[in-house]
Each structure stands twice: as structure tokens, then as C-alpha cells.
C-alpha positions as CSV (number, residue, x, y, z in Angstrom):
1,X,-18.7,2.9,7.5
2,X,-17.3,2.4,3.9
3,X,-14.6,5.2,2.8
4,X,-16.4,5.3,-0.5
5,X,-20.4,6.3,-1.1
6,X,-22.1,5.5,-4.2
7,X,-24.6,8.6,-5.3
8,X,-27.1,7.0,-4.8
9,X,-26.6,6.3,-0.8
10,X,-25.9,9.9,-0.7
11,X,-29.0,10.9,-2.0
12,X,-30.6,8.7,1.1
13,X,-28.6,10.4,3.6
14,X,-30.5,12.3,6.2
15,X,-29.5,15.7,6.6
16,X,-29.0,15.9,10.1
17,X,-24.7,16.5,11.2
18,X,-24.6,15.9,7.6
19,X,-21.2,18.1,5.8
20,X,-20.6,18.1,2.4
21,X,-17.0,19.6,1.4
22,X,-16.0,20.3,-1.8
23,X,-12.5,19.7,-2.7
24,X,-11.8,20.9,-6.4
25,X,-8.6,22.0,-7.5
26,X,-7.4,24.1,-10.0
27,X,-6.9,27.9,-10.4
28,X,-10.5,28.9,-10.7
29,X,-11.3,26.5,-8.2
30,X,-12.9,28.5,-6.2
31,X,-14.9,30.7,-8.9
32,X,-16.3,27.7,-10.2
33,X,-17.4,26.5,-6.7
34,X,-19.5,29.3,-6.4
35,X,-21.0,29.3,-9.6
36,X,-22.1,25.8,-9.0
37,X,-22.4,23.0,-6.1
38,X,-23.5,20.7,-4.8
39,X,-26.2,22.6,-2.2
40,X,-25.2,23.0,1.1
41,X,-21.0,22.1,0.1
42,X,-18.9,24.2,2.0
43,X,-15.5,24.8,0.0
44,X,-11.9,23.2,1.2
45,X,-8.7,24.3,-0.3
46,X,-6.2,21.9,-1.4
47,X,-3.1,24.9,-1.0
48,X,-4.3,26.9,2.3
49,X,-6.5,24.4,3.9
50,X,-5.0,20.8,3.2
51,X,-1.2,21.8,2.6
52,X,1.2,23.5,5.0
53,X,4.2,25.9,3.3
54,X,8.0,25.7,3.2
55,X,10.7,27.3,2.4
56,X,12.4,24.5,0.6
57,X,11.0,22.6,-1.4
58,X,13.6,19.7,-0.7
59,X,12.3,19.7,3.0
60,X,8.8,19.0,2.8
61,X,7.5,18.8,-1.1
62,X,5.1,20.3,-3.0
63,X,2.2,19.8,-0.8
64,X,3.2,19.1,2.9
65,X,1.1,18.6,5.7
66,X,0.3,21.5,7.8
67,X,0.6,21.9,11.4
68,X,-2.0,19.6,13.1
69,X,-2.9,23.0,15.2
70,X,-3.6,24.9,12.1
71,X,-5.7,22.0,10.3
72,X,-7.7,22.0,14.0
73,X,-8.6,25.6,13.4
74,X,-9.9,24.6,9.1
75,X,-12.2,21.8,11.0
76,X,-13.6,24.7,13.4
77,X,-14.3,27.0,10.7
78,X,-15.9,24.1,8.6
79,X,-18.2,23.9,10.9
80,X,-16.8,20.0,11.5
81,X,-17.2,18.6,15.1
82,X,-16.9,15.2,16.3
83,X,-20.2,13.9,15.2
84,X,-20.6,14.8,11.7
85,X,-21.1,12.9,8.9
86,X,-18.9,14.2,6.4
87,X,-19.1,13.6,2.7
88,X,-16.1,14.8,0.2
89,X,-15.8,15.3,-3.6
90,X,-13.6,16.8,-5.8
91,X,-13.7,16.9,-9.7
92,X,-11.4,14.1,-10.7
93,X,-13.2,11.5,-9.6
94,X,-11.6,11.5,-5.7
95,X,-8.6,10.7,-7.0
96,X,-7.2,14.2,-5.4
97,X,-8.1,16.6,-2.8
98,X,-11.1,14.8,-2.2
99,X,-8.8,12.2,-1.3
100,X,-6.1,14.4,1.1
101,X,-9.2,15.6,2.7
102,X,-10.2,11.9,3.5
103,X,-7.0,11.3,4.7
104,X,-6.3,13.9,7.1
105,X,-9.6,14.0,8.5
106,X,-9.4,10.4,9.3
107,X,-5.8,10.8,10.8
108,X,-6.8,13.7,13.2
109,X,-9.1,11.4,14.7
110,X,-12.5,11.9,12.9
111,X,-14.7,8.5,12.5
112,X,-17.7,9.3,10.0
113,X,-15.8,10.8,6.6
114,X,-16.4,9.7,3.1
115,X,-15.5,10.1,-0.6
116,X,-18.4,10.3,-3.6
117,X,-17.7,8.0,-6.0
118,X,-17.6,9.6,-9.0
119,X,-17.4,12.9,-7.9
120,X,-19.2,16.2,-8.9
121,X,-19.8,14.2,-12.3
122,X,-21.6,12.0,-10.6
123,X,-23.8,14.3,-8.7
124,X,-24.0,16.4,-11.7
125,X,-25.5,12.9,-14.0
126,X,-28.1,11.7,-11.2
127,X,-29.7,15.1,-10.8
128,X,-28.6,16.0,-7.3
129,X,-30.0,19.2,-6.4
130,X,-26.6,21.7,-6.7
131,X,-26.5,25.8,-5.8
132,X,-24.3,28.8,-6.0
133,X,-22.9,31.3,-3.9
134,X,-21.5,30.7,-0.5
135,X,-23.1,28.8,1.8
136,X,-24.0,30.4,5.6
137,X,-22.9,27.6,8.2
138,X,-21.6,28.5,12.0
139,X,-17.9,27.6,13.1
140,X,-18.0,24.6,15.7
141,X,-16.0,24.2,18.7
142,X,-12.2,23.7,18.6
143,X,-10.9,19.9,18.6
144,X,-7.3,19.6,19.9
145,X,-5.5,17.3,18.9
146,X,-2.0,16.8,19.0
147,X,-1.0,14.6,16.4
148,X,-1.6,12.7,12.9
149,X,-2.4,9.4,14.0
150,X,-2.0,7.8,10.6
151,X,1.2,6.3,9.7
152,X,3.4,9.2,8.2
153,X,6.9,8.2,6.7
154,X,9.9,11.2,6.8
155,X,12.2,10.8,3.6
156,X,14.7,8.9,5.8
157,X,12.4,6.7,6.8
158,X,11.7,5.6,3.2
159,X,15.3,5.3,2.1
160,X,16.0,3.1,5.4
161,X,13.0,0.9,4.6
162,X,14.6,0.6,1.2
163,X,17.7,-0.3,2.2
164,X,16.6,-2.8,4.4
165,X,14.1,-4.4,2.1
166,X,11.2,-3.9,5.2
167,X,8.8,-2.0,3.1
168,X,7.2,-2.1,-0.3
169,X,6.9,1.4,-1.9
170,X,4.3,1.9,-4.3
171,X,4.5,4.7,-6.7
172,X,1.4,5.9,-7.9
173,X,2.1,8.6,-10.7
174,X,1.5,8.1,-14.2
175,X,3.4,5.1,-15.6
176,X,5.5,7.8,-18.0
177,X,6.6,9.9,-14.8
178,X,7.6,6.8,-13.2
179,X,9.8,5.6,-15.9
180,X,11.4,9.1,-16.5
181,X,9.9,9.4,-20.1
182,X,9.3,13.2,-19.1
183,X,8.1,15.1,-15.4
184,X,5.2,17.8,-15.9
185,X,5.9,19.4,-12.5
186,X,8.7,18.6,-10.5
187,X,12.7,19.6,-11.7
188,X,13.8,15.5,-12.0
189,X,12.1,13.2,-13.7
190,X,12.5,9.3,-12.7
191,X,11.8,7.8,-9.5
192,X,13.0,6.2,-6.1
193,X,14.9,3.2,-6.6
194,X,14.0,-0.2,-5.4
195,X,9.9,1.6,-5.6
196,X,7.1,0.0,-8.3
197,X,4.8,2.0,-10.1
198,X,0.4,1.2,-9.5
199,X,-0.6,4.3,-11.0
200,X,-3.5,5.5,-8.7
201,X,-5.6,5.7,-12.0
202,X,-5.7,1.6,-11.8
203,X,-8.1,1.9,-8.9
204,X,-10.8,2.9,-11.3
205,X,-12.8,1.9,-13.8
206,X,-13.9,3.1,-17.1
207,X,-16.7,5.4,-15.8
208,X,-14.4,7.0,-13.4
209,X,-15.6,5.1,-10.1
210,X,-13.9,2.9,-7.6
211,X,-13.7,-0.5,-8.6
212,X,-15.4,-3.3,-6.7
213,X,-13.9,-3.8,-2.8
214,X,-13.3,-7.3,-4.0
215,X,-11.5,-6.5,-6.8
216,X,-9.4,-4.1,-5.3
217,X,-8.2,-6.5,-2.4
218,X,-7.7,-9.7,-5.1
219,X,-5.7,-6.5,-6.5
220,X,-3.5,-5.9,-3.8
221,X,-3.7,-8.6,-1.7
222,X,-0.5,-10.0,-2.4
223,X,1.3,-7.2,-1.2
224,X,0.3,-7.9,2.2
225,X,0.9,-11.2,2.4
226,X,4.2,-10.6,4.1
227,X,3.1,-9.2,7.0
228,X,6.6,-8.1,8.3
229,X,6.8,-6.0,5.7
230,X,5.4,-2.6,5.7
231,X,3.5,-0.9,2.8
232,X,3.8,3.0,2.1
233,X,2.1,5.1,-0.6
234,X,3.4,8.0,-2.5
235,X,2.9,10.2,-5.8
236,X,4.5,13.6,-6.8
237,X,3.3,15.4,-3.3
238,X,1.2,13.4,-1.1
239,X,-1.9,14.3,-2.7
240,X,-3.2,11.7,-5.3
241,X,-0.8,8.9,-2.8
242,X,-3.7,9.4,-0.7
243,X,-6.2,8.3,-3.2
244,X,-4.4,4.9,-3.1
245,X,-4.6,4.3,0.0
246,X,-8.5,5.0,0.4
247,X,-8.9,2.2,-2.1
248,X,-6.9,0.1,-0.1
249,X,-8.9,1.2,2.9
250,X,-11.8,0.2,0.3
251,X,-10.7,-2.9,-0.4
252,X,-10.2,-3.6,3.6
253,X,-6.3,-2.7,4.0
254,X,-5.6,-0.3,6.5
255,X,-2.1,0.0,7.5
256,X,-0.8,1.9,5.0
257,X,2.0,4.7,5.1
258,X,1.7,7.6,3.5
259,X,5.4,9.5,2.4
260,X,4.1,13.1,2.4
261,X,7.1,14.5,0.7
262,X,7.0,12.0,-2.2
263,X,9.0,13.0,-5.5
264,X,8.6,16.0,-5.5
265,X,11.3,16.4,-2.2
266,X,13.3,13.4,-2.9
267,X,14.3,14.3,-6.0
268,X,15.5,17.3,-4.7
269,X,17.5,15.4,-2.1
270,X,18.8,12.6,-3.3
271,X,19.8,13.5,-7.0
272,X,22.5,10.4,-6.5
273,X,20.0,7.7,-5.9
274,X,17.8,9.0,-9.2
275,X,17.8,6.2,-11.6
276,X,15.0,5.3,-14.7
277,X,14.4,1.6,-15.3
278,X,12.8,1.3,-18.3
């Protein structure tokens, strides 16, 4: 099954274990989910559903994963079980919590999950039917599991791989955050030494949808040519990283890292190693 689904294949699906999850973000987030969606969408928070809390910010970023026993109890409550087909979109074109929620799904151990292309704007254009309101679903049984079985990457981990030239880091921020022209959200701008900048954006095309699997792999490919060398993804907090690496899952690539923490906790960390390379 393809990560991505074009609006049209979604408007074929059959209903049965079918889940739609609706992954905006913002403030009003919420309020506008209820005032319109797509019908049957059951609404999945990027702070309390998709994100864990610290206390320090330096020890875990903006948006760290939560415990895998607390994300086990958000599946239950969505009404997720093993056999669903579940379909996610955000308003950004997947390119955030739609993309986090593809992510951790897949990495606590569900098969059938995947992103609309294009979003709510796409649903919105081809006249899919929407509603408002909440949506009445039952809870389904409790799936333990005891572990993300994705490959994760601590901050250590990153600056060893660095330092020993065994990974390639990709940035994926905005080409201006990367270079330390200014930082919107976090305290520092700049970025992780020896890291290069593909802002996620690049994985797009001018209407807002995932460019061609082909495309994306003659894209990347090079990067996995060396195949002793591994390959991790992040952003500001782990959220739009993981946009990244479902086009790279797109394109065929899946052995990707993801670095959770991402700027947002190692510029808290390592304010030495904080350099801007124009």
C-alpha cells in the first residue's frame, strides 16, 4: 500500500474498517474541525495526542514523542484496531500532523495508514461530501505494544554520527532557518554542523501535492547510494521531519531515522557547536 492517496482513490474506497483522522493544527484547530470535515473524520491532536510533554525543553524539544503506552490508549479511543484502513489529512498539504500521525502509526506497528495528497484542500476542490459536529464512533480494544519500531535517533546519537561521518543529516526547515537569516520559534537560530538543508517544501509541487514517486527517488537517490551510511531526518521538532521521510517512503526509501528532538533541543544543548554557513 502507497503512503500517499490521490483524492480520487479515496473517493473509491469502501467504507468498511475505513478511519479518516483529521490532523489540523493551529489554535482554532479544533473549532474549525467541527465546523467543517471531512464526514465521518475523527479529530487527532498534534499537542495532546501526537506529542508527549517535558519539563525541559533542552531534553526532548518542542514536540517529543509520547510514551508508547499513552499513544496505545489515543489508537483505543480513535476507534483504530489492527485492521483498519486509516486515511490522514491535515491542512498544509500533509506536510505536518498529518505527517507525525503517519509516522507513529506506522512505527507502533500498524500496516494500512495513509496521507491525502493535497489535503483538506483537496477534498474541499473535488466535492467530497464533508460534515460538522463530532462524529459518534466506539473505542476499540487496547493494542500493547512496547516500543517505536521505527528508527529513532537521541541527540547523542546525531552528534556521534556526525562526528564519525556515518550518517547524512538532512535538515528540512525553511532554507532562511537553516542558514540563520532569522528563527520564528525556537531561542537560536542556525543549525547542526556538518547537516544540509532539503527543505520539506521541495517534496511538492506547485499545486501543493507530492511529487511523482519517480521523481522523488531520482531526487534522493544519491543519498543512498552509500549504503554504510545511515540517513536521518529532522526539522525544528520532529513534526514536518516526518513529512520527509513519507516522501522518501513514497519514493521507495524506507530506512530513514527520524531525530525527534531536532533544533528545537539541540540548540538548547549544544550552543558551542551552533554555527551559520551562509
Amino acid at each position: 500500500m502507497q503512503p500517499i492517496i490521490s483524492i480520487q482513490q479515496f473517493k473509491n474506497l469502501p467504507p468498511e474498517n475505513l478511519i479518516i483522522l483529521d490532523a489540523r493544527v493551529g489554535k482554532d484547530a479544533y473549532e474549525n474541525y467541527l465546523i467543517n470535515h471531512i464526514k465521518g473524520a475523527r479529530f487527532i491532536d498534534l499537542n495532546k495526542d501526537l506529542a508527549g510533554t517535558v519539563e525541559n525543553l533542552a531534553f526532548g524539544g518542542r514536540h517529543p514523542l509520547p510514551k508508547i503506552e499513552k499513544f496505545s490508549e489515543t489508537v483505543s479511543i480513535l476507534g483504530i484496531s489492527e485492521t483498519s484502513h486509516i486515511i490522514i489529512y491535515d491542512d498544509k498539504n500533509g506536510s505536518n500532523a498529518a505527517a507525525r500521525a503517519w509516522w507513529m502509526l506506522k512505527s507502533f506497528g500498524l500496516k494500512n495508514i495513509q496521507v491525502l495528497d493535497g489535503g483538506i484542500q483537496s477534498a474541499e476542490k473535488e466535492a467530497v461530501e464533508f460534515s460538522n459536529g463530532e462524529e459518534n464512533f466506539q473505542k476499540s480494544e487496547l493494542i500493547k505494544n512496547h516500543q517505536w519500531i521505527l528508527p529513532l535517533f537521541a541527540l547523542e546519537d546525531v552528534e556521534n554520527q556526525l562526528l564519525s561521518n556515518t550518517a547524512t543529516v538532512i535538515d528540512v526547515r525553511d532554507a532562511y532557518r537553516f542558514r540563520g537569516e532569522s528563527e520564528p520559534i525556537d531561542l537560536v537560530a542556525g543549525h547542526i554542523p556538518g547537516t544540509i538543508n532539503i527543505p520539506f517544501s521541495e517534496n511538492l509541487d506547485e499545486k501543493g501535492n507530492f511529487l511523482k514517486p519517480e521523481i522523488l527517488k531520482e531526487k534522493y537517490s544519491s543519498f543512498f547510494q552509500n549504503n554504510s551510511k545511515k540517513i536521518i531526518i529532522h526539522c525544528g521538532s520532529g513534526v514536518t521531519a516526518c513529512h520527509t521521510i513519507l516522501a522518501l517512503s513514497y519514493a521507495g526509501f524506507d530506512t530513514v531515522g527520524l531525530y525527534v528532538g531536532s533544533w528545537s533541543e539541540w540548540s538548547r544543548r549544544e550552543g558551542k557547536a551552533i554555527i551559520t554557513e551562509i
